[in-house]
LUMLO-665268 format. One record per atom (N, C-alpha, C, CB): residue number from 1; atom name; x, y, z. Coordinates in pm, whole numbers. Atoms other than C-alpha are relative to their C-alpha. Glycine has a CB too. Layout:
residues N
[nudren NUM; 'CA'; [X; Y; Z]]
...
This chain:
residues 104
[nudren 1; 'N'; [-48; -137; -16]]
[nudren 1; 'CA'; [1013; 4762; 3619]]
[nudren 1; 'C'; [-115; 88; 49]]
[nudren 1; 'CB'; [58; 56; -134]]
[nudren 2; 'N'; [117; -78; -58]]
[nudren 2; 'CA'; [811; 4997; 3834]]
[nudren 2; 'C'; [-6; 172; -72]]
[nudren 2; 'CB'; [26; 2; 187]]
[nudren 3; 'N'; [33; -128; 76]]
[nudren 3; 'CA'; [697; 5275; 3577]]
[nudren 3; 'C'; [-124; 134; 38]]
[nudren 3; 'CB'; [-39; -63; -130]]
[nudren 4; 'N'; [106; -105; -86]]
[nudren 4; 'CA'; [504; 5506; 3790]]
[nudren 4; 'C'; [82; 128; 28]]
[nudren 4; 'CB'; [-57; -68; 162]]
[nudren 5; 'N'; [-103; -178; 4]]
[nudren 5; 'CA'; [773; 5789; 3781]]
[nudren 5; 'C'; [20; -22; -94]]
[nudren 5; 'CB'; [145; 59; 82]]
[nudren 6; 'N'; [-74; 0; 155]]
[nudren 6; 'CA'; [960; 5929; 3470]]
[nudren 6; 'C'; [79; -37; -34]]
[nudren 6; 'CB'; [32; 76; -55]]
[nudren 7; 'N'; [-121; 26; 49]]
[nudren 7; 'CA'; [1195; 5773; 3241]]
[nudren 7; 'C'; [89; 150; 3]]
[nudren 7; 'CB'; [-21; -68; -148]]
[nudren 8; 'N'; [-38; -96; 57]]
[nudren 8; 'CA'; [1494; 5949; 3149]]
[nudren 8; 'C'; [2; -33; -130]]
[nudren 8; 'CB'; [105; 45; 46]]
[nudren 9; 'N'; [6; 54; 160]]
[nudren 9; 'CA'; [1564; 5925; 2770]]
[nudren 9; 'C'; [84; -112; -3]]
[nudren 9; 'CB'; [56; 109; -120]]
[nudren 10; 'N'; [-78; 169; 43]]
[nudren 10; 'CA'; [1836; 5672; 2829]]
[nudren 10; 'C'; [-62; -100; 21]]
[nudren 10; 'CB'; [124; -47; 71]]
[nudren 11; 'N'; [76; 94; -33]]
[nudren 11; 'CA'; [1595; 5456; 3014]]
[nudren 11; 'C'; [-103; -34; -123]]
[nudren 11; 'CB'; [-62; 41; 126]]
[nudren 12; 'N'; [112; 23; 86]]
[nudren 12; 'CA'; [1355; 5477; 2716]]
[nudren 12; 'C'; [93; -40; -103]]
[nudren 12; 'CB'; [-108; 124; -32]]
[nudren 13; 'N'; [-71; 71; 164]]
[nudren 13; 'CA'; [1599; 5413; 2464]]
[nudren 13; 'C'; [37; -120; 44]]
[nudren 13; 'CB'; [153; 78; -84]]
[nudren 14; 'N'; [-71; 154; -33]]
[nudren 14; 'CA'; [1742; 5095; 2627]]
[nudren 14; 'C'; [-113; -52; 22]]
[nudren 14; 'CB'; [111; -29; 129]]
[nudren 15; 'N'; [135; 96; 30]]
[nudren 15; 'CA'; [1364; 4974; 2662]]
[nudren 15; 'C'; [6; -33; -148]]
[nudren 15; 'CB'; [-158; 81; 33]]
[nudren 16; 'N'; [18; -1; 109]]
[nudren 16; 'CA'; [1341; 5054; 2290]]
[nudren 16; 'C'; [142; -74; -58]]
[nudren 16; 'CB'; [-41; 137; -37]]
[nudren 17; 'N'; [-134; 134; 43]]
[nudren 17; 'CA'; [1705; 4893; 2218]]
[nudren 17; 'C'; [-22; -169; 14]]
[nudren 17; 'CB'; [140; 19; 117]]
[nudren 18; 'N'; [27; 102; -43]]
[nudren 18; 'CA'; [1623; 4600; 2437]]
[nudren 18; 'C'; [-81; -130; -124]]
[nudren 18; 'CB'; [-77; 51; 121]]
[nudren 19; 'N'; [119; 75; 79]]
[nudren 19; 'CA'; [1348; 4500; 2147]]
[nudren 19; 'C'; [37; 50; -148]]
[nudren 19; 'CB'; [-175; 49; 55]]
[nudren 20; 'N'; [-54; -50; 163]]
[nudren 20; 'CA'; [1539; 4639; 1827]]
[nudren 20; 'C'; [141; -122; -21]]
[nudren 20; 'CB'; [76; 222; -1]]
[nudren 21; 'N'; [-87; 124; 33]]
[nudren 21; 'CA'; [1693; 4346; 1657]]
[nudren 21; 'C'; [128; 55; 13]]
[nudren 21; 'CB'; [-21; -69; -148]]
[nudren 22; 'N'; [-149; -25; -28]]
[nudren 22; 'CA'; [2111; 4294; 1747]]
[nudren 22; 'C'; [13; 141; 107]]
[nudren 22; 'CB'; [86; 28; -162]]
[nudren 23; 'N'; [-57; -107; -57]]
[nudren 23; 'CA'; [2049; 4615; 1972]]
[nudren 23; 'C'; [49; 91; -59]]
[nudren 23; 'CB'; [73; -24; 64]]
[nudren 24; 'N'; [-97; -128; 136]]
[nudren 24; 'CA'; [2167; 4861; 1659]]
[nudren 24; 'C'; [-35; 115; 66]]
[nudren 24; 'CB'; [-67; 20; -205]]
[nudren 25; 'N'; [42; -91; 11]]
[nudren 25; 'CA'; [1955; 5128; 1829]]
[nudren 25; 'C'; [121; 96; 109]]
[nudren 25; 'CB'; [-153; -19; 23]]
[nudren 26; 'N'; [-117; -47; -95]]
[nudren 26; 'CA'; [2282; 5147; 2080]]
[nudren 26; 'C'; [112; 106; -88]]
[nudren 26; 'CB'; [89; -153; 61]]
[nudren 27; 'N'; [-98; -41; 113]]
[nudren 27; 'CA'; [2501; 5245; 1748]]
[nudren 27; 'C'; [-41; 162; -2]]
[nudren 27; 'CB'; [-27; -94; -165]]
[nudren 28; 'N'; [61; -133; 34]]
[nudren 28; 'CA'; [2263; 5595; 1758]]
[nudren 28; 'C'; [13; 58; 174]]
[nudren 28; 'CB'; [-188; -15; -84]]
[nudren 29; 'N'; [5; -116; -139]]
[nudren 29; 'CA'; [2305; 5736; 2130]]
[nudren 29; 'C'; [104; -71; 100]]
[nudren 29; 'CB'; [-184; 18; 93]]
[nudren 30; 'N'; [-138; 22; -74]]
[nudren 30; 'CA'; [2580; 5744; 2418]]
[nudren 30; 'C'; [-112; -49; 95]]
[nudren 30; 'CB'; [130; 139; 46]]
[nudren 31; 'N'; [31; 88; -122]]
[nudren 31; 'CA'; [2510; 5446; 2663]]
[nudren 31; 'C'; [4; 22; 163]]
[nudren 31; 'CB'; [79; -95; -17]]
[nudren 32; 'N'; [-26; -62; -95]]
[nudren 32; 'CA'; [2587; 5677; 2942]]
[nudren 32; 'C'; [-112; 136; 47]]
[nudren 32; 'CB'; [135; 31; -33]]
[nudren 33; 'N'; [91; -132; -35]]
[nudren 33; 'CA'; [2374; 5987; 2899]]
[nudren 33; 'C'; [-127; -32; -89]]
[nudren 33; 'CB'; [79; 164; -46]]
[nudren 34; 'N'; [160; -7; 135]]
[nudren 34; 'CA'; [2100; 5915; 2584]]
[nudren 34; 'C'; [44; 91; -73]]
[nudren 34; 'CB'; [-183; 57; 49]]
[nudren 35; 'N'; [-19; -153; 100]]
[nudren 35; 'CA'; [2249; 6223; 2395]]
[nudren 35; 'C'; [43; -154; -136]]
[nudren 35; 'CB'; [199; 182; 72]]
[nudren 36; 'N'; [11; 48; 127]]
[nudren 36; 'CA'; [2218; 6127; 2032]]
[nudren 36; 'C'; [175; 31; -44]]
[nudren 36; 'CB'; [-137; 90; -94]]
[nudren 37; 'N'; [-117; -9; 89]]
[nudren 37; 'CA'; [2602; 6035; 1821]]
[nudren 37; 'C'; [-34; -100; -142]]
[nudren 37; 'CB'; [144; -57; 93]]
[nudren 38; 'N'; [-41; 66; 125]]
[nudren 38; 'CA'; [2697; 5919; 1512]]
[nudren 38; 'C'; [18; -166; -18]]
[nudren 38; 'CB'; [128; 60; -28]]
[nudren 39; 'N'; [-32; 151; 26]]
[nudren 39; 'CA'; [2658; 5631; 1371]]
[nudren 39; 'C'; [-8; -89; -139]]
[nudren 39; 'CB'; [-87; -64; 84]]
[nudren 40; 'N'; [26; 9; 104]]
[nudren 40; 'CA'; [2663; 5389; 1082]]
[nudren 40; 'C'; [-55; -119; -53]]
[nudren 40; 'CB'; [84; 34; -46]]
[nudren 41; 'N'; [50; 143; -31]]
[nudren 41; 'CA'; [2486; 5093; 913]]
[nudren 41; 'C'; [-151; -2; -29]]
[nudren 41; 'CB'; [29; -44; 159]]
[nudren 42; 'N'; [196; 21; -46]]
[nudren 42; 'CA'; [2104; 5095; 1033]]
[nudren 42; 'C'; [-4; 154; -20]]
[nudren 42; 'CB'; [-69; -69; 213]]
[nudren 43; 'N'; [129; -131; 11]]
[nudren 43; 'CA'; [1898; 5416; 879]]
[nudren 43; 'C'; [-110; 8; 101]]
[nudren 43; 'CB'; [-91; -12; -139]]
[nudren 44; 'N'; [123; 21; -33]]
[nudren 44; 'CA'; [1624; 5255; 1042]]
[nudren 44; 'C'; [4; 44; 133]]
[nudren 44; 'CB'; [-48; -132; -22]]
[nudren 45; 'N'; [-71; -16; -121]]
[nudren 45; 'CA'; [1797; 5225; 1376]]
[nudren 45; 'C'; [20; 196; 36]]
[nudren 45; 'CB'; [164; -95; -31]]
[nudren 46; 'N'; [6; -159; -64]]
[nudren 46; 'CA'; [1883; 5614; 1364]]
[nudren 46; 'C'; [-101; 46; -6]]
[nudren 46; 'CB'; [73; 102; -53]]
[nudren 47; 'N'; [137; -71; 4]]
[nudren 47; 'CA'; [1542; 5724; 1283]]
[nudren 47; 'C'; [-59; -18; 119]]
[nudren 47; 'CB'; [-95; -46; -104]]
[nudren 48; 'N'; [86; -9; -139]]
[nudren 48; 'CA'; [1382; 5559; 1578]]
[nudren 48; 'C'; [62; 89; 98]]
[nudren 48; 'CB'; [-15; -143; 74]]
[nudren 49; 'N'; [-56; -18; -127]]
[nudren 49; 'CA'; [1638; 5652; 1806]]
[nudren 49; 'C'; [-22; 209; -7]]
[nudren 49; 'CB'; [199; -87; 4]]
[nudren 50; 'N'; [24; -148; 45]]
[nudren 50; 'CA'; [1591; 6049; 1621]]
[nudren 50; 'C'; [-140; -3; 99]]
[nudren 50; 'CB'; [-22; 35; -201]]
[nudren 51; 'N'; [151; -53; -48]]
[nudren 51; 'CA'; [1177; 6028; 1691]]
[nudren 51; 'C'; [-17; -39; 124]]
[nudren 51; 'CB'; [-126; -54; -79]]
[nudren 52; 'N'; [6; 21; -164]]
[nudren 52; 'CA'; [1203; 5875; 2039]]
[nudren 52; 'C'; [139; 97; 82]]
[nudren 52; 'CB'; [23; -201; 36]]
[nudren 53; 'N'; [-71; -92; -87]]
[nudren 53; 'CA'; [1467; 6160; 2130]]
[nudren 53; 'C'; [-103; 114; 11]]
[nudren 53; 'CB'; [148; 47; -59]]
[nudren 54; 'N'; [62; -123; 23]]
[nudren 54; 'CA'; [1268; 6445; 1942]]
[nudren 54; 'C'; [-134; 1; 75]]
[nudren 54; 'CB'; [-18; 24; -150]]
[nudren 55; 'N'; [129; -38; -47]]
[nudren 55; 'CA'; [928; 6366; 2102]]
[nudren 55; 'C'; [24; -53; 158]]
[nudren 55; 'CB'; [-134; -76; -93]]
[nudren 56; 'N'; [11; 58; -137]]
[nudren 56; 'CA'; [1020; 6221; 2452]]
[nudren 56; 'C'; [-25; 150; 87]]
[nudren 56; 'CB'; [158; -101; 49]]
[nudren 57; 'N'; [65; -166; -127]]
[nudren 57; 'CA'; [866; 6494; 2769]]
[nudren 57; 'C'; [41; -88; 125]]
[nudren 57; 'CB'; [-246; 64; 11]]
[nudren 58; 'N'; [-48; 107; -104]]
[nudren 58; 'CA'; [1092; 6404; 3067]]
[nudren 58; 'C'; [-81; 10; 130]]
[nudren 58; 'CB'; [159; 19; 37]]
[nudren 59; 'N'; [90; 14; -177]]
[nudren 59; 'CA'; [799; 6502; 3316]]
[nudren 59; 'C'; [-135; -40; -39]]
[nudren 59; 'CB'; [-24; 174; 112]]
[nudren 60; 'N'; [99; 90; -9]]
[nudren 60; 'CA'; [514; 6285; 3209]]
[nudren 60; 'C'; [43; -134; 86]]
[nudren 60; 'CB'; [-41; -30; -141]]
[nudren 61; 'N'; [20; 136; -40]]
[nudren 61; 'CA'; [449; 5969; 3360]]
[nudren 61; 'C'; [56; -112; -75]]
[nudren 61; 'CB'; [-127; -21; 6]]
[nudren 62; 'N'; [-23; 56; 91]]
[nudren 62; 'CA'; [635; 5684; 3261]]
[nudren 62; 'C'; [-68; -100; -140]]
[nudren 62; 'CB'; [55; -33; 60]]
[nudren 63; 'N'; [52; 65; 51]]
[nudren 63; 'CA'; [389; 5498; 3122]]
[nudren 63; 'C'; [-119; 92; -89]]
[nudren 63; 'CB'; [-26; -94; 92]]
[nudren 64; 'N'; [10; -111; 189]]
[nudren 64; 'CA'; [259; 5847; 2870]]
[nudren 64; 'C'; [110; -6; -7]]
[nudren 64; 'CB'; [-54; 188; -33]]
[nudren 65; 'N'; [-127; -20; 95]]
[nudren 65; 'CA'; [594; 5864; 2806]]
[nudren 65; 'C'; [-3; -152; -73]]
[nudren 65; 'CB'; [167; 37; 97]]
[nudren 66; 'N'; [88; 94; 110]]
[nudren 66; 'CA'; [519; 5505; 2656]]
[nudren 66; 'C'; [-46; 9; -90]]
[nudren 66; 'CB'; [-80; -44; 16]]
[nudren 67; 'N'; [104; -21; 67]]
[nudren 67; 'CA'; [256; 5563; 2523]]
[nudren 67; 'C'; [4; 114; -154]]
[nudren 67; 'CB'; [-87; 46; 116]]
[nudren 68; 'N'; [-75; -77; 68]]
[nudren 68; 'CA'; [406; 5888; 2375]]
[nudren 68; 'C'; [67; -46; -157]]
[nudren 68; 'CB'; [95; 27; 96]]
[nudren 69; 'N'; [-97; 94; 162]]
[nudren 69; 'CA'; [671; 5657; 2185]]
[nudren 69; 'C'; [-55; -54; -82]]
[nudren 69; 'CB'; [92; -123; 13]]
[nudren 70; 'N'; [75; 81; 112]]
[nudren 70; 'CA'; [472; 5411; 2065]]
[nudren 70; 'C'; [-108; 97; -94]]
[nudren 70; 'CB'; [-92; -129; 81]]
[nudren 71; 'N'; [36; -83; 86]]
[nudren 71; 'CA'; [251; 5693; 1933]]
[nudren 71; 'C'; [101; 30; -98]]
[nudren 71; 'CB'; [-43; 102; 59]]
[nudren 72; 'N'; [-9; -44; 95]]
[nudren 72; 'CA'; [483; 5866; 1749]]
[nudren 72; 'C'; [79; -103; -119]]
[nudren 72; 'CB'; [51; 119; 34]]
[nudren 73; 'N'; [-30; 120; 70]]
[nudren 73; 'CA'; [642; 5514; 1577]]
[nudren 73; 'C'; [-100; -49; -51]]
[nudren 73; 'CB'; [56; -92; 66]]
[nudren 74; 'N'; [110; 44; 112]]
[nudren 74; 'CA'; [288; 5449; 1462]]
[nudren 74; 'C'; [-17; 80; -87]]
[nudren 74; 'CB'; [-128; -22; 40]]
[nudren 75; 'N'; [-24; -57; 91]]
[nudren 75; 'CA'; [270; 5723; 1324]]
[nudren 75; 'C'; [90; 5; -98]]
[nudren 75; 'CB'; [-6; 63; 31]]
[nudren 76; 'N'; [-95; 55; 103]]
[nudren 76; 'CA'; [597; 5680; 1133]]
[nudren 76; 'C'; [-38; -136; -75]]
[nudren 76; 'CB'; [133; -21; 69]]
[nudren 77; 'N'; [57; 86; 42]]
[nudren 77; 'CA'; [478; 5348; 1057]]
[nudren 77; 'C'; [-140; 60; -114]]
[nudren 77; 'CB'; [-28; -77; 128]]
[nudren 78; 'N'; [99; -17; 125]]
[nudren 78; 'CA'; [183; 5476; 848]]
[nudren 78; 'C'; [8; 73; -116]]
[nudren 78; 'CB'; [-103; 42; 34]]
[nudren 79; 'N'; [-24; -42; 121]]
[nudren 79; 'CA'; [360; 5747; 680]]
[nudren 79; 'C'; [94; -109; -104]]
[nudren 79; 'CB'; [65; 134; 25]]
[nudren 80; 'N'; [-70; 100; 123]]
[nudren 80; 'CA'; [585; 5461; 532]]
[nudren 80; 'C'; [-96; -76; -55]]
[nudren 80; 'CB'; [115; -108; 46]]
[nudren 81; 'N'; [79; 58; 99]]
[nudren 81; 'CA'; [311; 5275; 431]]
[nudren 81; 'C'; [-76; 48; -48]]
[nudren 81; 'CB'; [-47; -80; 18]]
[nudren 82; 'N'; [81; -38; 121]]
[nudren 82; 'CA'; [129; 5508; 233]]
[nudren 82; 'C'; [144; 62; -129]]
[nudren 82; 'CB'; [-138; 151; 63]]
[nudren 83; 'N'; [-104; -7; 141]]
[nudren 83; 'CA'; [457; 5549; 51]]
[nudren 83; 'C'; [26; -130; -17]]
[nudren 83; 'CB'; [153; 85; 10]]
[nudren 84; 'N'; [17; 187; 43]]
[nudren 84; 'CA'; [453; 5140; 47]]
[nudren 84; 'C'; [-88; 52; -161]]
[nudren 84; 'CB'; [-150; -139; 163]]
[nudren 85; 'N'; [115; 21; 118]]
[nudren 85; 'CA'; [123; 5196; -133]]
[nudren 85; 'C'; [-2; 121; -150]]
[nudren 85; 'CB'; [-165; 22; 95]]
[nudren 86; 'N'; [-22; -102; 141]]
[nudren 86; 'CA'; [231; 5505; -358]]
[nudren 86; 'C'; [49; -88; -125]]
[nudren 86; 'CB'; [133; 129; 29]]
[nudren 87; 'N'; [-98; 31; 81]]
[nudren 87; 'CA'; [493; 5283; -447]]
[nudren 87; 'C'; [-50; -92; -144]]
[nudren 87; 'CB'; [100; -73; 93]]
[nudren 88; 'N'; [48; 76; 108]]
[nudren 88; 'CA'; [259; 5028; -611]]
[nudren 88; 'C'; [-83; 32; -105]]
[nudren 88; 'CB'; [-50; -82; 41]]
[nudren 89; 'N'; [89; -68; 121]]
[nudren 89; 'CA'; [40; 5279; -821]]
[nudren 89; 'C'; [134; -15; -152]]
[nudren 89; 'CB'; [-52; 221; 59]]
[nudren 90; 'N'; [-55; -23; 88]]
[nudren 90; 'CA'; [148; 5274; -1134]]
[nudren 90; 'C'; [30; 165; -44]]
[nudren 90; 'CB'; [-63; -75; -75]]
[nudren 91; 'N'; [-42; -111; 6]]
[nudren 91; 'CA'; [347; 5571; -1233]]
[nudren 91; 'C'; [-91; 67; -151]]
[nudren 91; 'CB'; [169; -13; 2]]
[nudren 92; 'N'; [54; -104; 91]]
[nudren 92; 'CA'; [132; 5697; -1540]]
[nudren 92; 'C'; [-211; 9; 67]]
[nudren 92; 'CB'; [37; -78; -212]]
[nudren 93; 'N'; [169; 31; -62]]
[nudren 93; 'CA'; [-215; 5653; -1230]]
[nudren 93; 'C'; [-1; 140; 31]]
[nudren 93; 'CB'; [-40; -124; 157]]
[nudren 94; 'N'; [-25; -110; -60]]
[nudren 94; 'CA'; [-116; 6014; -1140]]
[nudren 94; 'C'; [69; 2; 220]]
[nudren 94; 'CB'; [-163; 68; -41]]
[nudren 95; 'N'; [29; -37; -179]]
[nudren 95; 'CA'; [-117; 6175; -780]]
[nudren 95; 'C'; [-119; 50; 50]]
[nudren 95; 'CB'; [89; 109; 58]]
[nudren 96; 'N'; [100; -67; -78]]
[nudren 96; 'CA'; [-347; 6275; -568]]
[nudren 96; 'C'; [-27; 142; -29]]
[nudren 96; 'CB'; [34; -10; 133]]
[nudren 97; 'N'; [-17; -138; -29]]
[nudren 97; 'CA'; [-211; 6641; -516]]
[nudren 97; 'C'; [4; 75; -163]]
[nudren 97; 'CB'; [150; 21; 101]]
[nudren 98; 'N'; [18; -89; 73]]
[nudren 98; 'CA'; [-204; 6710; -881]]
[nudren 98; 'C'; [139; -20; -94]]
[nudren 98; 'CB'; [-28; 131; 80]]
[nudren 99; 'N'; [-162; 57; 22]]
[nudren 99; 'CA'; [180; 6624; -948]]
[nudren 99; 'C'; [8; -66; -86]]
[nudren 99; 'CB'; [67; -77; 94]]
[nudren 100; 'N'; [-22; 108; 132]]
[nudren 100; 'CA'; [268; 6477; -1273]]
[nudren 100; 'C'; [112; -92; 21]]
[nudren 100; 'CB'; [37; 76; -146]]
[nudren 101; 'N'; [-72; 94; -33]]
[nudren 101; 'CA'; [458; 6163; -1217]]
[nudren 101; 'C'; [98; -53; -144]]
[nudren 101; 'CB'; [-100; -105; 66]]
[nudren 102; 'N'; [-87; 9; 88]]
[nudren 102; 'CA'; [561; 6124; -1589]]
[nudren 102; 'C'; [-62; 111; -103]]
[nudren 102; 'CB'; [21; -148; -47]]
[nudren 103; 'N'; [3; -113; 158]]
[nudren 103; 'CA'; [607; 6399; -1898]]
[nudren 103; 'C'; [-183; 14; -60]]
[nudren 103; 'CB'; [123; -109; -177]]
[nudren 104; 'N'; [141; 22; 61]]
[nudren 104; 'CA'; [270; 6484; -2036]]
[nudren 104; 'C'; [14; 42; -137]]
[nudren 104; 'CB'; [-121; 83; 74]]
């Protein structure tokens, strides 16, 4: 695929479908335009298809608009895993911020 002009968003979501197990990420946007619908099933599936609508810029280059995505999916990726790793503190280790996690 010659990515030297801009996607539109449908083009970026059907890259990003293409590589999302069974294709679920189709269940979250119209196969015709990219506009975001309803759907049910995969959380996971609507989220991406949410942060690769909300951050896509249809006049970069296709390949920042790439770059773009995969940014902001790493980022999602790390906020879940520091709630991975919250998850394994034990609940009487506190918080960070100060937050009592159980009755004092």
């Amino acid at each position: 695929m010659e990515r030297s002009t801009s996607l539109s968003l449908l083009q970026l979501l059907e890259i990003a479908n293409e590589a999302y197990p069974d294709g679920f990420l189709g269940l979250y946007f119209e196969r015709s335009s990219g506009n975001p619908k309803d759907g049910q099933g995969d959380s996971l599936a609507r989220f991406v298809v949410a942060e690769l609508s909300e951050t896509f810029q249809p006049g970069l280059p296709a390949e920042k608009q790439l770059e773009e995505a995969r940014f902001a999916l790493e980022r999602a990726i790390e906020a879940i895993h520091d709630v991975i790793v919250g998850l394994h503190r034990p609940p009487d280790q506190g918080r960070s911020d100060g937050f009592q996690t159980t009755p004092s």
